[in-house]
N, C-alpha and C positions, 0 to 999 in steps of 0.2 A: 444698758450700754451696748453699741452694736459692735460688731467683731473687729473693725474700724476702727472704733474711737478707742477699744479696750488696745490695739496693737501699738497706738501712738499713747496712748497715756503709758505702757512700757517700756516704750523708747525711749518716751522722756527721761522717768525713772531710772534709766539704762543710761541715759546721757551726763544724767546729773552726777551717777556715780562713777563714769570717767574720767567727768571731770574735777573731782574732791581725789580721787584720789591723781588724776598726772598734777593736780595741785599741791599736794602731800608730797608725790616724788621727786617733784623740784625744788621743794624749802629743805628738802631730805639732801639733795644734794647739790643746795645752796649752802646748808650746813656744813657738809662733809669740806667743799673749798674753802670756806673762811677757817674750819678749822686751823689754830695754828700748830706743828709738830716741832720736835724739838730735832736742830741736824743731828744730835748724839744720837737720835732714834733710827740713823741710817749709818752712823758710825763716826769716829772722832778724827779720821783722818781727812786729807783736803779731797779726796771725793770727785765727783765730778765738775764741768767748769762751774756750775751753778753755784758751788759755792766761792772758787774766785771769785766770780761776779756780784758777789754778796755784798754790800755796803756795812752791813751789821756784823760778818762774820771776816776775819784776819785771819791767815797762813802762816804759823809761828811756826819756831824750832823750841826740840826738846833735848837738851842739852844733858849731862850728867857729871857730877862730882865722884870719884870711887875713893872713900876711906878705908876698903878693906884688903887685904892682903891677896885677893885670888881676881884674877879676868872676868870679868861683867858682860856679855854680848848681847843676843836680842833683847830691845825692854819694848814692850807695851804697853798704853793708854786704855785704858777702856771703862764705859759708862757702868756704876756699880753693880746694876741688874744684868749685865751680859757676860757670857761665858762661852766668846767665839772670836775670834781675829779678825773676823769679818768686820767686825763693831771695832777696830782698833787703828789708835794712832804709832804711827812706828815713832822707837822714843830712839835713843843713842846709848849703848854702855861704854864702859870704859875701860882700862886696862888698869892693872895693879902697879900702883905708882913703885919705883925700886929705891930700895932705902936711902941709897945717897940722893936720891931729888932732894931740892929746896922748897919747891913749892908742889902744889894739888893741878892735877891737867883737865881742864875744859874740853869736855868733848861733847861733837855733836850740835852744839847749838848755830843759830843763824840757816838752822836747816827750811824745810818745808813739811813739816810734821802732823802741828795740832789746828783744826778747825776749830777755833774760835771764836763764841757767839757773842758780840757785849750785849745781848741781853738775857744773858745768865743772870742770875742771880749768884753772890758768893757769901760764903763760905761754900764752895763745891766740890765734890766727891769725886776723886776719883778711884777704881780702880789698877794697879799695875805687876805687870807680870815679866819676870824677868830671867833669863837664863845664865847659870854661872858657871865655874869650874871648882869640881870639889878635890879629884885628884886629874894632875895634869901627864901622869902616865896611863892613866887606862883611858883619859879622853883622846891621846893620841894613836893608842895602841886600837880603839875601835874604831877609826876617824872612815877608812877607807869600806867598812863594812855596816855601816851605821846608815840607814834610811828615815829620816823624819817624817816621810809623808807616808811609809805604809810600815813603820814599825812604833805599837803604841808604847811601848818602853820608853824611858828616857835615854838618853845615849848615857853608857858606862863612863864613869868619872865627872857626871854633870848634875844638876838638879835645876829643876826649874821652880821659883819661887814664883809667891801673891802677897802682894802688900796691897797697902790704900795712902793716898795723901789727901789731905782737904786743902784747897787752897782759897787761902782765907780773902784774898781781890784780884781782879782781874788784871791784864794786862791794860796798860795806858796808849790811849791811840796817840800815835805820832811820837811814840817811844821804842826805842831799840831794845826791847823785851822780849826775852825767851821764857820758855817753863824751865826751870831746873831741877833737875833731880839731885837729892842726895842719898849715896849708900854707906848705911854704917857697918861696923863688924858685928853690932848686935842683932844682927838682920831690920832694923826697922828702916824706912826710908821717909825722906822730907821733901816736898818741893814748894816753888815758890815761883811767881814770875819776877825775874831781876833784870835787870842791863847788863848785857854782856861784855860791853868794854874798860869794863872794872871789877877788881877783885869782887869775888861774892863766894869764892869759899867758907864755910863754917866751922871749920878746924885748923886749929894750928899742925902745921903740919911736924913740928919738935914734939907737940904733946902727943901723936899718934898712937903711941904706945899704953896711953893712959883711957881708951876707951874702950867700954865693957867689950867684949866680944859673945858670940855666941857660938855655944859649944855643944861636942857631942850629936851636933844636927845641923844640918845644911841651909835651912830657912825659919823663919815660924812657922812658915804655911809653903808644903810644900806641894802641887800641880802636876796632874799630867802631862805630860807633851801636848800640846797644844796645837802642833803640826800635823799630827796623825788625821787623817781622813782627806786632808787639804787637796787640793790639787798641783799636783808638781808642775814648777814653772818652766819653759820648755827653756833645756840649757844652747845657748849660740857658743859653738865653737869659732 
């Protein structure tokens, strides 16, 4: 074979295998686009517009019931596997109802909170994280010297808990549905998506007295500060 014919019979050779492989790289990342990802995997709040614009995914509010005796404030949403804010929907706490009320107070709901995908699958998991008040004089007493974003403590007189709820069906489109949270005194928590323009308390509120509480300790499962490392949002005077 002359020097010739050996340089073009390696081209060829040479040709054939850029093109098997820019063929490989485009079904490689014809893959990767059909992939389908799940929005939890970018975080459970409404995000950016794309998820507005979502046909599959709703803008719900996450409401709260408080049964316990002490102030309820940040709660969080987050996908079971994650352990960052980043990945989370802002939920609503509540305030500790005062003995003489009649009835349990709705708070929160009809918000813009949970990204909502109807094609979850349910029964689904969520994780939630929530912030409370354990004593309400040493929460005041550190109120002005207390930094969440560069102190990894939790602030004095507070604990920050972790629960989970399963929520056994979704939300119904073209229904006035929020998630609900409930807090009991036992530390466990419940939620559900219900209608918000009717009762959906789950305790009498005369029997209040009558549920376990939990004692000697702030949560089941108690958390770090979850603020720590965050970026402080810039305050407008």
């Amino acid at each position: 074979m002359s020097a010739r014919e050996n340089a073009r019979s390696t081209l060829s050779r040479s040709s054939r295998k850029t093109s098997v492989l820019l063929s490989l790289l485009v079904a490689a990342a014809l893959m990767v686009g059909c992939k389908k990802t799940d929005p939890a995997d970018e975080g459970l709040g409404p995000g950016e517009l794309a998820k507005w614009n979502d046909s599959n995914i709703d803008i719900l509010g996450v409401g709260a019931y408080n049964y316990t005796d002490y102030d309820i404030y940040d709660v969080f949403l987050l996908p079971p596997d994650k352990n960052d804010l980043q990945f989370a929907a802002d939920g609503h706490g509540s305030r500790a109802i005062a003995r003489d009320e009649e009835k349990w107070a709705l708070e929160g709901a009809s918000g813009a909170n949970l990204a909502w995908d109807y094609r979850w699958a349910t029964p689904r998991k969520f994780k939630v994280w929530w912030f409370r008040i354990v004593d309400m004089a040493a929460y005041h007493a550190s109120g002005g010297k207390y930094d969440k974003y560069t102190m990894k403590e939790t602030q004095p007189g507070t604990a920050w808990c972790e629960g989970a709820i399963v929520v056994t069906r979704g939300p119904v489109k073209g229904k006035h549905e929020d998630l609900i949270l409930h807090f009991y005194p036992d530390g466990h928590i419940e939620g559900a998506f219900e209608e918000v323009n009717g009762p959906v308390s789950k305790v009498d509120i005369k029997k209040r007295d009558e549920l376990p509480v939990l004692k000697d300790r702030p949560c089941l499962k108690e958390i770090p500060n979850p603020y720590f490392g965050k970026k402080k949002p810039i305050q407008m005077n």
